[in-house]
C-alpha positions as CSV (number, residue, x, y, z in Angstrom):
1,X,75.8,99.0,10.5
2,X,72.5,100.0,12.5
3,X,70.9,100.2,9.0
4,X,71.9,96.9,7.9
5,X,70.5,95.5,11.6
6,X,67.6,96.9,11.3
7,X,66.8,95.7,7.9
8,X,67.9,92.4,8.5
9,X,64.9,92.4,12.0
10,X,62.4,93.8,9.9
11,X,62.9,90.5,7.6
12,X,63.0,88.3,9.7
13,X,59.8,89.7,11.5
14,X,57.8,90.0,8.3
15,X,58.8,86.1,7.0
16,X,58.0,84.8,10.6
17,X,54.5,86.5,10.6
18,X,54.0,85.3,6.9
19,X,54.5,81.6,8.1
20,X,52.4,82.1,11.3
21,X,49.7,83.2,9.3
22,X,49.7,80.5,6.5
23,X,49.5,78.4,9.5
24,X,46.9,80.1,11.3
25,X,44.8,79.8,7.9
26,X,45.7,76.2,7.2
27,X,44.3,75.7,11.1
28,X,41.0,77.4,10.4
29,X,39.8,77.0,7.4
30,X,37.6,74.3,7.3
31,X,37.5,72.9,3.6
32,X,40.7,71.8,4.2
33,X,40.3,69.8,7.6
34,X,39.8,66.1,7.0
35,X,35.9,64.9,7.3
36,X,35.4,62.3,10.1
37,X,33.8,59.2,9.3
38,X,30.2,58.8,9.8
39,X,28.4,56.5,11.8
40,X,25.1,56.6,9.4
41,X,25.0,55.1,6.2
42,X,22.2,55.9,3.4
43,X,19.6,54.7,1.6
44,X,18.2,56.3,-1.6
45,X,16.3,55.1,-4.9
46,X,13.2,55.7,-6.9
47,X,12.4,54.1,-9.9
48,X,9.5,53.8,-12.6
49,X,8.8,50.6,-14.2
50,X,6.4,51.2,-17.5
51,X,5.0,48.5,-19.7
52,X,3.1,49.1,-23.1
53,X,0.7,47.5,-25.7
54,X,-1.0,49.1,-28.4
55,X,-3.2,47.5,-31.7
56,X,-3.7,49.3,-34.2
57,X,-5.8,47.3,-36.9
58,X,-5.2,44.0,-35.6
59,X,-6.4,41.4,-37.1
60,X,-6.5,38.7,-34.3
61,X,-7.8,41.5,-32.2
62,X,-6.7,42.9,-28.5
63,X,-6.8,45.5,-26.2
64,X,-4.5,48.4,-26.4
65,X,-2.7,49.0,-22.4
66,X,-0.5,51.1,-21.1
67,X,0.4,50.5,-17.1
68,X,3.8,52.6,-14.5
69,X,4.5,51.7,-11.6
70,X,6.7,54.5,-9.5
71,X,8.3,53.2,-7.0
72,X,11.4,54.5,-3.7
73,X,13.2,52.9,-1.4
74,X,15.3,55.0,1.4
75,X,17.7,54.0,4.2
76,X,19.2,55.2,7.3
77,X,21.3,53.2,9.1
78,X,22.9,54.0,12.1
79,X,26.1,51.2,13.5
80,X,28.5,52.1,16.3
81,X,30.0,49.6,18.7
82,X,27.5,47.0,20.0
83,X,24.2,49.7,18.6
84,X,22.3,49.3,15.6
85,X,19.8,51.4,14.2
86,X,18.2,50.2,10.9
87,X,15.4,52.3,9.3
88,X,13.4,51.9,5.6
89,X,11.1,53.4,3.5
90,X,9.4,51.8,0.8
91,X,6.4,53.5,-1.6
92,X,4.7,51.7,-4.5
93,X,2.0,53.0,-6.4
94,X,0.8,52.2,-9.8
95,X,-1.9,53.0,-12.6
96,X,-3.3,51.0,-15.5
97,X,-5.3,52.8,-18.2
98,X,-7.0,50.2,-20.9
99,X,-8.9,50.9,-23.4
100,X,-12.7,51.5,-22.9
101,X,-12.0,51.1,-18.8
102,X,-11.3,54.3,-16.7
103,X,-7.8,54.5,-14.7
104,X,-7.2,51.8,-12.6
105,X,-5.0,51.1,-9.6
106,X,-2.4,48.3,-9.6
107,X,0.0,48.5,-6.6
108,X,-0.2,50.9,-3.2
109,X,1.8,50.4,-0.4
110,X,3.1,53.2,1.9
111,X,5.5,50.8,4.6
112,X,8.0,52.2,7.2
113,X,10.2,49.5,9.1
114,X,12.4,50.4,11.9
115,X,14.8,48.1,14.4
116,X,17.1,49.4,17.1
117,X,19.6,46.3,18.3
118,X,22.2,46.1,20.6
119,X,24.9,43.1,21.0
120,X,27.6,42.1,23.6
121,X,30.7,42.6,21.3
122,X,31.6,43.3,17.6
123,X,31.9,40.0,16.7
124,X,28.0,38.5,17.2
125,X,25.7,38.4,14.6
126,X,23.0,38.2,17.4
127,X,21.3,41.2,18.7
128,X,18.8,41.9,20.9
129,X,16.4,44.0,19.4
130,X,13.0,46.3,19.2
131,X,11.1,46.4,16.0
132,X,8.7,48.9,14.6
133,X,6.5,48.6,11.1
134,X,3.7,50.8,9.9
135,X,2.1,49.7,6.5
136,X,-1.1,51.8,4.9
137,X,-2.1,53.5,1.1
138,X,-2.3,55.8,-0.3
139,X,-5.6,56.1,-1.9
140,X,-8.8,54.2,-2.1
141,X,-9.4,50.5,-3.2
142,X,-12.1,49.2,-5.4
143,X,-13.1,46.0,-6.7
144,X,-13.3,46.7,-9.9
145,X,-15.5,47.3,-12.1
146,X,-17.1,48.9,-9.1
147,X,-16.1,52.1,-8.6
148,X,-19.1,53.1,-6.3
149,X,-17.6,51.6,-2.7
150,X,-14.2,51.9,-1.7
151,X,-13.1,47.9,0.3
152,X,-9.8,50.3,1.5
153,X,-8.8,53.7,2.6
154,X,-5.9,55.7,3.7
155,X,-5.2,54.2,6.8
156,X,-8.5,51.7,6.4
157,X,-6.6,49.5,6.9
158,X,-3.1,50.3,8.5
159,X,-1.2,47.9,10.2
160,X,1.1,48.6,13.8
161,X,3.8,46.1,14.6
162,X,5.4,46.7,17.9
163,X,7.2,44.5,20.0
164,X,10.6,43.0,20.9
165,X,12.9,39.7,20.9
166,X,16.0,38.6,19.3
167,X,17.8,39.4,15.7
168,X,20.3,37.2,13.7
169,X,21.9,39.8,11.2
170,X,24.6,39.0,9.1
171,X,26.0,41.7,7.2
172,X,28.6,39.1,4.5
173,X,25.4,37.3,3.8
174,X,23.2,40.0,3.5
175,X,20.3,38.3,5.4
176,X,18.6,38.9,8.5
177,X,16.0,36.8,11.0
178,X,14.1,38.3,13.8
179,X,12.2,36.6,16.2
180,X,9.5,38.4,18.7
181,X,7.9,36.8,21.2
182,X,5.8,39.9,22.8
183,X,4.6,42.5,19.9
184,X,2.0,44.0,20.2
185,X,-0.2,44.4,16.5
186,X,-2.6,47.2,15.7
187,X,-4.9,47.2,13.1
188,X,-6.7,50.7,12.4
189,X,-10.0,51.3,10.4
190,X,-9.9,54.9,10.5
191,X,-13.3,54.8,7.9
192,X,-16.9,55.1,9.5
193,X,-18.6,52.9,6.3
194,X,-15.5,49.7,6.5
195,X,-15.5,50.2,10.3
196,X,-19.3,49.3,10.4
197,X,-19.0,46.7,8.0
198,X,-16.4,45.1,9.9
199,X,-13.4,44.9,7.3
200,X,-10.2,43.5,8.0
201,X,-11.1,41.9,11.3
202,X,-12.8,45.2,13.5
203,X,-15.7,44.7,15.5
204,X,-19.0,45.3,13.0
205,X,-21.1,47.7,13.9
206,X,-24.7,46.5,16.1
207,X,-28.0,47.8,14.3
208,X,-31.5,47.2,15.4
209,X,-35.2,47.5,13.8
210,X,-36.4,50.9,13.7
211,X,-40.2,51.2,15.4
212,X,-41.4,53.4,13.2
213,X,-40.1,51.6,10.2
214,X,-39.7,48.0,9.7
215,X,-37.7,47.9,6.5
216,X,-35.3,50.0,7.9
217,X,-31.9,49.9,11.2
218,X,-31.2,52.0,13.8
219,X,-27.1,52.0,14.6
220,X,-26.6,51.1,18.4
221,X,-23.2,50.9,18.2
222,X,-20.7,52.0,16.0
223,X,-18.0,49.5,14.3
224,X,-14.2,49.2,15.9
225,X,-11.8,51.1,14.4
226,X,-8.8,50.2,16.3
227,X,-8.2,46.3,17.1
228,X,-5.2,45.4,19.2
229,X,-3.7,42.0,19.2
230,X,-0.7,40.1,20.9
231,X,1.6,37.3,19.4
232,X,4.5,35.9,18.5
233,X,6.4,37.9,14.8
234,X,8.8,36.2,12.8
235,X,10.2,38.0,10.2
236,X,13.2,37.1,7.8
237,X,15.4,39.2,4.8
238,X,17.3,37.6,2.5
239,X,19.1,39.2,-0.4
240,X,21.8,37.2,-2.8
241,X,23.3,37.9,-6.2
242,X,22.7,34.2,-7.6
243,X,24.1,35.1,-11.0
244,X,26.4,38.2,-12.0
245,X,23.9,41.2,-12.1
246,X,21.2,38.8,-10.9
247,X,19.7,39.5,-7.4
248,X,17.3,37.3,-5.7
249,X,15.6,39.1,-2.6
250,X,12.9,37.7,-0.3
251,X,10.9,39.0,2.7
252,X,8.6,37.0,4.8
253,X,6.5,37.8,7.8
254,X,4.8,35.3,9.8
255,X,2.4,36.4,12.7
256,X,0.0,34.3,14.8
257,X,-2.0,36.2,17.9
258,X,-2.4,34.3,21.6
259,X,-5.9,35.1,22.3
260,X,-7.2,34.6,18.7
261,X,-7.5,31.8,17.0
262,X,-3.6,30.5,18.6
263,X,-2.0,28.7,15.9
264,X,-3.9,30.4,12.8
265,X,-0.8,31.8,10.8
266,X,-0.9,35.5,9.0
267,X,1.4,35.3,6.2
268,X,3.2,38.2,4.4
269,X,5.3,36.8,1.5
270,X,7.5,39.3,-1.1
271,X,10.4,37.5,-3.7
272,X,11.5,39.2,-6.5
273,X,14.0,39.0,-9.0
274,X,16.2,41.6,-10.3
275,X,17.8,41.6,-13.1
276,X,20.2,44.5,-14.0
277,X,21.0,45.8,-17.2
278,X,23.2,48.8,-15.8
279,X,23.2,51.2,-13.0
280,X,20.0,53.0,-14.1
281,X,18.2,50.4,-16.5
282,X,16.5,47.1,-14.6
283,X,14.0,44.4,-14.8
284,X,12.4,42.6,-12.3
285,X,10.0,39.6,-12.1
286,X,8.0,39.7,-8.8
287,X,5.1,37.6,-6.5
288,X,3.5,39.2,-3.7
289,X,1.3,36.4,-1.1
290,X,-0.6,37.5,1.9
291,X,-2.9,35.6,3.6
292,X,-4.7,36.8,6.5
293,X,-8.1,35.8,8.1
294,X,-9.1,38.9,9.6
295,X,-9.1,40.1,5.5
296,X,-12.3,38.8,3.9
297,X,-12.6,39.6,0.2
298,X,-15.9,41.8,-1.2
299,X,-18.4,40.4,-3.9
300,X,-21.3,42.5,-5.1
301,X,-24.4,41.3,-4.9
302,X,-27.4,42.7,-6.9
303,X,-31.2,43.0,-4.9
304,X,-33.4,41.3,-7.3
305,X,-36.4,43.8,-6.3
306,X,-34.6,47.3,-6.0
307,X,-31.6,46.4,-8.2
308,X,-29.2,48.1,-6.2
309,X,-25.6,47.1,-5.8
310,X,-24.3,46.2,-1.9
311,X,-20.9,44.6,-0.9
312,X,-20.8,41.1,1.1
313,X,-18.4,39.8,2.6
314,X,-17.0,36.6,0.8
315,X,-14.5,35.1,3.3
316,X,-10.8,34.7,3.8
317,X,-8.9,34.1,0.7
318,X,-4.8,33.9,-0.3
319,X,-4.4,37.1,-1.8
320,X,-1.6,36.7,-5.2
321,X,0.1,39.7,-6.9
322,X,2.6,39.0,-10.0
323,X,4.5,41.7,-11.3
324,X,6.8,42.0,-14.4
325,X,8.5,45.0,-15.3
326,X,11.4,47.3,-17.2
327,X,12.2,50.7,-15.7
328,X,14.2,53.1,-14.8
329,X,16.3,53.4,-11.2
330,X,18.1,56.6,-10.2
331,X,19.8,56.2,-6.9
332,X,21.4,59.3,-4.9
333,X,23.1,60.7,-2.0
């Protein structure tokens, strides 16, 4: 009868620390817990649009082209409560070799945008927001055929947009309005030659007559490379599927400065149309304006008596890109 006890405890021991220990388990391992939601949501996509001619023979003649455009866009966005925090990457960079011409540069953009906005409640669209937007290149710019002097650099120029004001997001509609009243604008000219020269609205540099040669300048004082200005920044984001698998996005930026030429409008402009094929196969038909009066475009000019080449300035002009394309998109996690 003791035997039969004692077997019976030793069973029930063993099946109670058999279930504590499944449980224990269960508890600690932590493939099994449940993941918590995340307060960030992301951004990822490259993509490489390529376009091809070639003649071989051709009777009514032409000129064989091949031109790729790579391109990413990445996002990290941050939304809890009444916060905000919406950041973006965009690169663009793109090469067209023809025949007879050496490789040539079509699109270079290197643009980081970031706004942090906070709003009473949930249910507001409004926010009141700080913005922050870097834009540069990535490698030099030449007015071709002349490849001899660079008119841009790597940060020659780069553009600083900081300021604050007031943000109309709304998430349904995918489209978004900010207004600034106080931003502060930076323009860099990190470049000793385009700093001297004055490019993209710097201070030129001052020369004078050398004494012991006529023909020739002594520098007195080197060109600006840093140029702050203060205005008002409206910018606005719009994206809509007008037809199924057919997006329509637009961004526009509109700056003026108080103490500069009040009134005198810089204008960043970007549409495009998307059309999609399926998730990795697009097309898109694009227009890129910008018009700014600091910007003055380059024309080469020829001395009749040394025959050397030398860059002048040319004035403002409205600067127009077009772009057509068929690529490839991979987005990921």
């Amino acid at each position: 009868m003791k035997l039969l006890r004692a077997t019976l405890l030793l069973l029930l021991l063993l099946c109670t620390s058999n279930n504590f220990a499944q449980i224990i388990q269960t508890t600690l391992d932590p493939n099994q817990l449940p993941k918590l939601p995340s307060n960030w949501t992301k951004k990822n996509q490259v993509g490489f649009d390529i376009s091809e001619i070639a003649f071989v023979n051709w009777s009514a003649g032409g000129t064989s082209s091949i031109s790729g455009l790579f391109k990413g866009e990445f996002g990290r966005t941050y939304v809890k409560g009444n916060h905000k925090w919406v950041n973006e990457l965009i690169v663009k960079y793109g090469l067209n070799k023809q025949d007879g011409t050496e490789l040539r540069k079509t699109d270079d953009a290197l643009l980081i945008n970031s706004t942090y906005g906070f709003r009473k409640d949930t249910v507001s669209n409004w926010y009141y927001s700080a913005k922050f937007n870097f834009n540069t290149q990535f490698s030099n710019g030449y007015n071709y055929p002349n490849r001899d002097i660079a008119i841009s650099k790597p940060f020659a120029p780069a553009y600083i947009f900081l300021g604050a004001g007031a943000e109309n997001s709304n998430k349904q509609k995918n489209r978004t309005f900010y207004f600034s009243p106080i931003t502060l604008k930076t323009t860099l000219v990190l470049d000793d030659y385009l700093a001297n020269q004055g490019s993209f609205g710097v201070r030129k540099a001052v020369y004078a007559p050398d004494p012991l040669d006529p023909t020739a300048q002594i520098l007195v004082q080197e060109g600006q490379k840093v140029k702050a200005e203060f205005g008002i920044l409206l910018t606005a984001y719009m994206k809509n599927e007008i037809y199924k698998n057919i997006f329509y996005e637009n961004r526009l930026s509109l700056y003026t400065d108080y103490l500069n030429k009040f009134g005198n409008v810089d204008v960043d402009y970007d549409t495009r149309l998307d059309l999609v094929v399926n998730a990795y196969v697009k097309a898109n038909i694009g227009v890129h304006l910008v018009y700014d009066d600091d910007i003055k475009t380059k024309k080469d000019v020829v001395d009749p008596t040394t025959g050397t080449t030398s860059q002048v300035n040319d004035g403002p002009r409205a600067q127009l890109r077009q772009v057509l394309g068929v690529g490839l998109v991979y987005a990921f996690q």
